[in-house]
N, C-alpha and C positions, 0 to 999 in steps of 0.2 A: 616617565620623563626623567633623563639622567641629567645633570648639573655638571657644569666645566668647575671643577673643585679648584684646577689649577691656574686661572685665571684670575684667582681671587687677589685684591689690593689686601694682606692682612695685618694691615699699617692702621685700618678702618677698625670701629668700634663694631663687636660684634651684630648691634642692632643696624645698623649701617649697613652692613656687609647683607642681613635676615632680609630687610627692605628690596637691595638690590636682586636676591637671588629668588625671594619669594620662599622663605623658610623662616622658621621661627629662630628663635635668637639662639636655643638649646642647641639646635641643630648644628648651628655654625660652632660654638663653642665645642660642641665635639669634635670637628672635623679641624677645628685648627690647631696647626702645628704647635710643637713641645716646645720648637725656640723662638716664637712670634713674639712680638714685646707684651701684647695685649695676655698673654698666654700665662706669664708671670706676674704672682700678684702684684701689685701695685702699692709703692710705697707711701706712705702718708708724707705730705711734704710738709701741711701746718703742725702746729706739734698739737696734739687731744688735751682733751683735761685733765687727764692724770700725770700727762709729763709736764703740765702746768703747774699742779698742785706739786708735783714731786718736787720741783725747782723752786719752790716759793718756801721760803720761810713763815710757816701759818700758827706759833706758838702764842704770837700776841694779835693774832686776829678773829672775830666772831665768824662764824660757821657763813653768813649771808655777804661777807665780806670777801668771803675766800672764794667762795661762788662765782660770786662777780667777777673775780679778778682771771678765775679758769675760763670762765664762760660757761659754764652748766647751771643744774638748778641745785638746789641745795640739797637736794635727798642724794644725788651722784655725786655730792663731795662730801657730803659726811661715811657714804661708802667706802669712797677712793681714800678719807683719812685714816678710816676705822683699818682698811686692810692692810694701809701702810702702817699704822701705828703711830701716826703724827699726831701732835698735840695744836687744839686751838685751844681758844679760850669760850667757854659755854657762859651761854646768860646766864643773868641772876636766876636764882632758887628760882623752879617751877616756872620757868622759862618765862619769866614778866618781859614783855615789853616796856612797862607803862611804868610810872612809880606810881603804886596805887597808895602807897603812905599818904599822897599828898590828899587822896580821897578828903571833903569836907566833914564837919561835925553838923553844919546845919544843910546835911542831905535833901532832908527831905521839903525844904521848901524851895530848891531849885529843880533846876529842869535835866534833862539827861546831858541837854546841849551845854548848859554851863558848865556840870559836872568833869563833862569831857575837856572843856577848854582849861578847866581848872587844871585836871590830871596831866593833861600836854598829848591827849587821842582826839585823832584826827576827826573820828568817827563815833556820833552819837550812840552809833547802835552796841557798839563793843562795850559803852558801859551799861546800857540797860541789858545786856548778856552777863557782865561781869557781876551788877548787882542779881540778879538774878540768880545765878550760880551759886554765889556767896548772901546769900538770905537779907540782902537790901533789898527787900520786898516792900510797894507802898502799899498795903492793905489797907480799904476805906478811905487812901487819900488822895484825892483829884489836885492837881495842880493848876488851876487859871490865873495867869496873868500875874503869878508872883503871891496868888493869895491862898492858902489853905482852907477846903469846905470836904466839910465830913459826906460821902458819899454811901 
């Protein structure tokens, strides 16, 4: 079965064109001409995130900030900073979110959830990960209701 090649609309999307002729998209893509519009790549008209990051002043910004502001995730701007050699500003020592200074003295007779509200974490569990990590371990000590009993 031969195809009218020269009949073709090649103004159409290649898949468009595959639909119509009953050929796969490869197909057409080979067969179309050197000077079609479709033929030449295509140029980006939004700008990407690294022409984002390049244009942004990022010296007094955190890594999650600069993110935001490209629209990527944070691993492909700390990328796109490292390759350019642009300066942010990196978190504190051993990348705390949290100020764990404010951590209690009388730890262990509250709860994780107070702990956390104390610290200013959203999330209960990040401080029983934290104490755990870091050997605030309650060994033997059950917590009900605000009162300590040796378990």
């Amino acid at each position: 079965m031969t195809r009218d090649w020269t009949r073709v609309d090649w103004g159409l999307q290649d898949v468009e064109i595959a639909c119509g002729m009953g050929v796969t998209r490869q197909a057409v893509h080979q067969r179309r001409p050197e000077g079609s519009v479709a033929a030449r790549k295509r140029r980006r008209v939004v700008p990407t995130a690294m022409a984002r990051i390049e244009a942004m002043d990022t010296s007094g910004m955190e890594l999650p900030r600069v993110a935001l502001l490209a629209g990527c995730t944070e691993r492909h701007a700390m990328k796109v900073l490292s390759g350019m050699g642009k300066a942010y500003r990196r978190r504190p020592r051993g990348n705390a979110r949290y100020d764990w200074g404010r951590f209690p003295e009388g730890w262990r007779r509250m709860t994780d959830k107070q702990i956390a509200a104390e610290v200013g974490v959203g999330d209960p569990a990040v401080v029983t990960q934290w104490r755990n990590r870091h050997g605030y371990r309650r060994r033997g000590v059950a917590v009900e209701a605000g009162k300590e009993r040796a378990g």
